[in-house]
C-alpha positions, -999 to 999 in steps of 0.1 A, spaced: 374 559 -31 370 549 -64 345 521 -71 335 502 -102 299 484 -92 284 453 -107 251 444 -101 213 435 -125 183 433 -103 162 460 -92 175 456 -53 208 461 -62 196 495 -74 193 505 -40 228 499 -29 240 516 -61 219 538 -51 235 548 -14 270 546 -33 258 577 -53 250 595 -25 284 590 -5 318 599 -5 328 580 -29 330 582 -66 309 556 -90 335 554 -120 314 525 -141 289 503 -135 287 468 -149 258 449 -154 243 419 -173 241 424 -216 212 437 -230 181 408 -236 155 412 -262 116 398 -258 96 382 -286 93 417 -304 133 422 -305 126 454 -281 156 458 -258 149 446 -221 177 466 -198 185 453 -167 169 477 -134 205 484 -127 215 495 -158 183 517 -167 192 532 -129 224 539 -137 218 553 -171 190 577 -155 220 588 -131 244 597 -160 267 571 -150 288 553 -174 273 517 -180 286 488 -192 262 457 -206 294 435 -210 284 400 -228 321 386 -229 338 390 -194 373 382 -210 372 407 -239 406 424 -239 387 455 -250 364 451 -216 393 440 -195 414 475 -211 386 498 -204 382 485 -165 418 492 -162 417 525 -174 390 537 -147 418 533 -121 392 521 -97 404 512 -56 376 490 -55 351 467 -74 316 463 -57 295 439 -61 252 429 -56 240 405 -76 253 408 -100 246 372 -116 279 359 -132 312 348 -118 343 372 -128 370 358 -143 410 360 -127 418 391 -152 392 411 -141 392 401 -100 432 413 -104 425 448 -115 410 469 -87 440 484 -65 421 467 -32 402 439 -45 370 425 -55 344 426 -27 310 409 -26 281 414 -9 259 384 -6 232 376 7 233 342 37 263 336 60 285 320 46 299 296 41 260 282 43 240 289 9 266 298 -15 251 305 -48 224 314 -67 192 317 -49 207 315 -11 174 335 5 149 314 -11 170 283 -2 169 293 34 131 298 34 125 273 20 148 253 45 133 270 71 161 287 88 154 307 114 188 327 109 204 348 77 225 376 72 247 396 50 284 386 41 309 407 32 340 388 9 369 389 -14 361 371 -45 384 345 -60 376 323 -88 351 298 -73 316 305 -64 312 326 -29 342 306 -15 364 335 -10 381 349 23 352 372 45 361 402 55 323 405 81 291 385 83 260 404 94 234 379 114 196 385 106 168 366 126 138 359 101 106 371 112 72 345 104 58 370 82 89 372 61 91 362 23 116 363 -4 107 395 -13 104 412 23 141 394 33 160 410 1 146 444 13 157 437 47 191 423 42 198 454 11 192 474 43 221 458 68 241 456 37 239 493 31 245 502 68 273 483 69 294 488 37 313 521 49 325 498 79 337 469 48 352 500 32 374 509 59 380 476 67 395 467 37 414 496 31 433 490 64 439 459 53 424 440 86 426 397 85 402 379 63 383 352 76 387 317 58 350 301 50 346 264 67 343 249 36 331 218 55 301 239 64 292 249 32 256 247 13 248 254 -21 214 274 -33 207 258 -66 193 282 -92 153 282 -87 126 260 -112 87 267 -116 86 232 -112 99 236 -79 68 264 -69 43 237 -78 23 232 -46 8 194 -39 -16 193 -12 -1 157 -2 27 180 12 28 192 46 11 228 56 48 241 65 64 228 35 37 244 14 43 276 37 80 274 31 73 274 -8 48 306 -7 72 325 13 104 315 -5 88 319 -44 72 353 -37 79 373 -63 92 348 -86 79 323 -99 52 326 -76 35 294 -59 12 276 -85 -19 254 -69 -47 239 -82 -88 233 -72 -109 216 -91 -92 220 -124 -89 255 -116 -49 265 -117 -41 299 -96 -13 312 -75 -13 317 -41 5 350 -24 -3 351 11 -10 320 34 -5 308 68 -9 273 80 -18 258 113 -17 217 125 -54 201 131 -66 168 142 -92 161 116 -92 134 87 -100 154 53 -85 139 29 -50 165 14 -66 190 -13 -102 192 8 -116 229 10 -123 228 46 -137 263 51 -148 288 26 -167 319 39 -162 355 48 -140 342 77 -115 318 61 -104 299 33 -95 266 44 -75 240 27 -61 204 41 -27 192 33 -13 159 44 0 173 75 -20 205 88 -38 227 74 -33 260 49 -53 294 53 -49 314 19 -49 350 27 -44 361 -13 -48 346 -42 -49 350 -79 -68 337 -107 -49 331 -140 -47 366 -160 -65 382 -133 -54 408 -103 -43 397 -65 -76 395 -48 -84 384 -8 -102 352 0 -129 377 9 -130 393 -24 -135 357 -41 -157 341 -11 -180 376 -22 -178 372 -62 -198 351 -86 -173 335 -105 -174 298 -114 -141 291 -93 -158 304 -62 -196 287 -70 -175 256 -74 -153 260 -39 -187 264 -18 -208 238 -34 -180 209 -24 -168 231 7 -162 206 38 -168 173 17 
């Protein structure tokens, strides 16, 4: 089968990746337009520097609707177009080409977390349940017709970054299935758009953590901003990030924001309902370090957390 891909992000590499590798034949691969940083040097998207190191033809396409675009797409005579992540919504000239559709891989069941950011939205929700979907595109954001949804029960010690991994995975295992499928032209399945969520685009100021929150909303954050943007916190004027926590509910009355433990056991902070363990950490312009490895240094920060530690 002939297949045009569009994805950006480095796990969308992977399924790109598997397509390679298989039967099938990767005609183009589309992905978002070139950026440049504050020195004008080209930033390429993973995708696109993956497919370029795999001498595939690449496309960084800023206008969707160009009739020069739109002419070379039809010209690759592709059965198929593929997509992971890709980051932008295809208009109706382009979802009309392929001889078979437009499928999309995404990553919740739909029709819950349509959008941008649906596993961080789901972490942070706390959902206990995700998956993989498989549907035809149409116009609208993630509202089309599913061809299969693929359940996946999150595990406690799963983040943002663990959960793509994991999902990329059932979605690879599963797309020869979506293939066939398709080509056989089996019944879609209609989304219940009365069921439907939406996962907003992710802020910073969302990754803010305030200790007046509870431990398990402040877990949800760490978990579901891993990676990007990262949670932000702050101790005694001192701003840093935290990448690894767990909480646990107490009985105590510290006041939200007291350093209830600090020692080469535990790091210890109250919120306003429970209490946070910070497992890693990291100091602004400085390296992921332990609670151990910052309990043991001689930096101000760490002077500072066992002078008022328990007060």
């Amino acid at each position: 089968m002939n297949i045009v891909f569009f994805g950006s992000p480095i796990y969308s590499s992977r399924v790109l990746s598997y397509l390679i590798s298989s039967k099938h034949s990767v005609k183009a691969v589309v992905t978002q337009d070139v950026k440049k940083d504050k020195k004008r040097k080209e930033l390429k998207t993973p995708v696109g520097l993956f497919a370029e190191e795999n001498n595939l033809h690449t496309l960084y396409q800023t206008n969707l609707r160009s009739t020069d675009f739109i002419t070379e797409l039809k010209s690759l005579d592709a059965d198929i177009f593929l997509i992971y992540a890709y980051g932008k919504i295809l208009p109706k000239e382009i979802i009309n080409i392929p001889k078979f559709g437009v499928i999309n891989l995404h990553c919740s069941l739909l029709p819950r977390w349509r959008g941008a950011a649906p596993i961080q939205r789901a972490l942070l929700n706390r959902d206990s349940l995700t998956g993989i979907t498989f549907f035809k595109i149409d116009e609208n954001l993630d509202t089309g017709n599913m061809l299969a949804s693929y359940e996946y029960l999150i595990k406690d010690d799963d983040d943002s970054l663990s959960l793509q991994e994991k999902l990329t995975d059932l979605a690879i295992a599963n797309i020869e299935n979506i293939l066939d499928y398709n080509l056989n032209n089996k019944a879609l399945i209609p989304q219940k758009n009365s069921l439907a969520t939406y996962a907003t685009k992710l802020s910073k100021d969302e990754s803010i953590i305030n200790w007046n929150e509870d431990a398990e909303t402040i877990i949800a954050k760490v978990k579901a901003f891993a990676g990007w943007p990262g949670v932000q916190a702050e101790l005694f004027g001192v701003k840093f990030k935290i990448h690894q926590a767990t909480c646990f509910n107490d009985s105590n009355t510290y006041l939200p924001g007291t350093v209830i433990n600090f020692d080469h056991h535990k790091f210890e902070i109250k919120a306003k309902k429970g209490t946070i363990q910070i497992n890693k950490l990291q100091l602004p312009g400085k390296n992921i370090i332990t609670y151990k490895d910052l309990y043991n240094s001689n930096s101000q920060f760490s002077t500072k957390i066992k002078s008022y530690s328990g007060k």
